[in-house]
N, C-alpha and C positions, 0 to 999 in steps of 0.2 A: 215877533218870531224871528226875522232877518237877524234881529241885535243878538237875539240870545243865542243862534247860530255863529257868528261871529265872534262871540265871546266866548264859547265852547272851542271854538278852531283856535283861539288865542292861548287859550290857557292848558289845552290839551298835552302841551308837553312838560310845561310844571306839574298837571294833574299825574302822568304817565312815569315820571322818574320820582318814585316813593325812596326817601332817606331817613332813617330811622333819628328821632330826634333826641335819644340819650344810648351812652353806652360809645360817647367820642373821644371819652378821655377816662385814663385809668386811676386812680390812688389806689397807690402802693404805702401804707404802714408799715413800719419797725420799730425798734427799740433801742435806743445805745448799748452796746456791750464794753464801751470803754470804762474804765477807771479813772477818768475824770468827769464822765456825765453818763455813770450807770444809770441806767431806765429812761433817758431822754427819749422821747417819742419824737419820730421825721415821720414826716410826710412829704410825699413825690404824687405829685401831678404832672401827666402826659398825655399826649393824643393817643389815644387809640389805634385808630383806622389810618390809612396811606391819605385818604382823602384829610380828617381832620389835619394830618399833619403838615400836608400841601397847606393847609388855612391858617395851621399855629405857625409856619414859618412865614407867611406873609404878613400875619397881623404882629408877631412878636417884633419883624425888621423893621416895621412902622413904628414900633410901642418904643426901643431903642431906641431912634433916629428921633423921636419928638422928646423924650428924657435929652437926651445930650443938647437939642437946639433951645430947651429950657422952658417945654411945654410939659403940664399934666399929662398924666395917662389915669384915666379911671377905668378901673376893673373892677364893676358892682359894688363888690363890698368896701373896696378900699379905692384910694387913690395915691397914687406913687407921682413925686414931685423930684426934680434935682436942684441941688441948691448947693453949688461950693464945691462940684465933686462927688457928694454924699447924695443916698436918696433918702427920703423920707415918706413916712406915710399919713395919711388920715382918713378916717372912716367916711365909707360912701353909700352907696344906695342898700337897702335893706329887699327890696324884690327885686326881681328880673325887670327891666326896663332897657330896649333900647339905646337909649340917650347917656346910660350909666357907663356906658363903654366908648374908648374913643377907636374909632372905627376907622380903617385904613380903605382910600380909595383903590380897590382891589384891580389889578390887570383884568387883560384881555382873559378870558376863558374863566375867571372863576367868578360865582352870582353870588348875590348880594343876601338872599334866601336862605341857602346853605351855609352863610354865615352866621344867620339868625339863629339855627339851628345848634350848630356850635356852641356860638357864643352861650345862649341859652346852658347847653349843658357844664360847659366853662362854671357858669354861677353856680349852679346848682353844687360843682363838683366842691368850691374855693368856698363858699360860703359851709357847706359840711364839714369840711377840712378845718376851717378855721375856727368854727365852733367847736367839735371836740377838740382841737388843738389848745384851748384856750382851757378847756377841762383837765389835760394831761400838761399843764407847763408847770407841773410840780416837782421836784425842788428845781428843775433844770427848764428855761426857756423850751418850750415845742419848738421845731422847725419842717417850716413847710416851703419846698421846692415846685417854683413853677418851671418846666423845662424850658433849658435854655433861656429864661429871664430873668429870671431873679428868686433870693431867697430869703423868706421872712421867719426871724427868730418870733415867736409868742410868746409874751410875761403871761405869768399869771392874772396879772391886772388887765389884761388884754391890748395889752401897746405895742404896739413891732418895731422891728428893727430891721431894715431893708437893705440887704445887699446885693449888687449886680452878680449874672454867674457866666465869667468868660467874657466882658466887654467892661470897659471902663463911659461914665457918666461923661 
């Protein structure tokens, strides 16, 4: 009875701050209206919330800074490498998993939970994104924008084409 007393007193304050675990990040769709890639469909992924956005810009300055020292970054579905300058991608985890992500040892004040959380709706949003994107990359590449990191052209064959957006590799 003492233990489970004490593990109620423990956890009472992760129990007591409820954070909603989707609806952290937004997709935004359009269509090109240019005259060189009418009907091209973009996609823009963004954080939502003030919170998610505190957590996409710590995990994104992590995601950068291991790309340029010439480490992987897996993002579920994909994984994003630099090599030469360039980035490149290849396909990565198929569900939600943890381990699929490369995770930034986060400062003071922000918990490792709430990232879970995120990250979580992250796949959900990128893994969406990228499957209809791969259905709309007819006659024109799809483009899906992750903010502030990067941007992936989608073939029809489903191959990307990875480019940084405002930092150099």
């Amino acid at each position: 009875m003492r233990t489970l007393l004490v593990l109620a007193l423990l956890l009472s304050p992760v129990l007591a701050e409820q954070v909603p675990s989707r609806d952290f990040f937004r997709i935004t769709q359009t269509t090109s209206r240019s005259t060189t890639t009418p009907g091209a469909w973009r996609y823009a992924i963004a954080p939502r919330t003030k919170e998610a956005r505190r957590y996409w810009a710590e995990t994104v300055g992590f995601w950068i800074r291991s790309l340029k020292i010439g480490l992987p970054v897996r993002l579920g579905p994909i994984v994003i490498e630099a090599d030469g300058g360039k980035l490149f991608s290849s396909p990565g985890c198929t569900r939600f998993q943890p381990t699929c992500y490369t995770r930034p040892a986060l400062p003071e004040g922000f918990e490792t939970w709430k990232l879970d959380l995120i990250l979580i709706d992250f796949h959900n949003a990128l893994a969406w994104t990228l499957a209809d994107a791969k259905k709309h990359a007819r006659p024109y590449p799809a483009t899906v924008t992750l903010s502030k990191f990067v941007r992936l052209h989608v073939n029809p064959n489903g191959v990307f084409r990875v480019e940084p957006m405002g930092w150099k590799p």
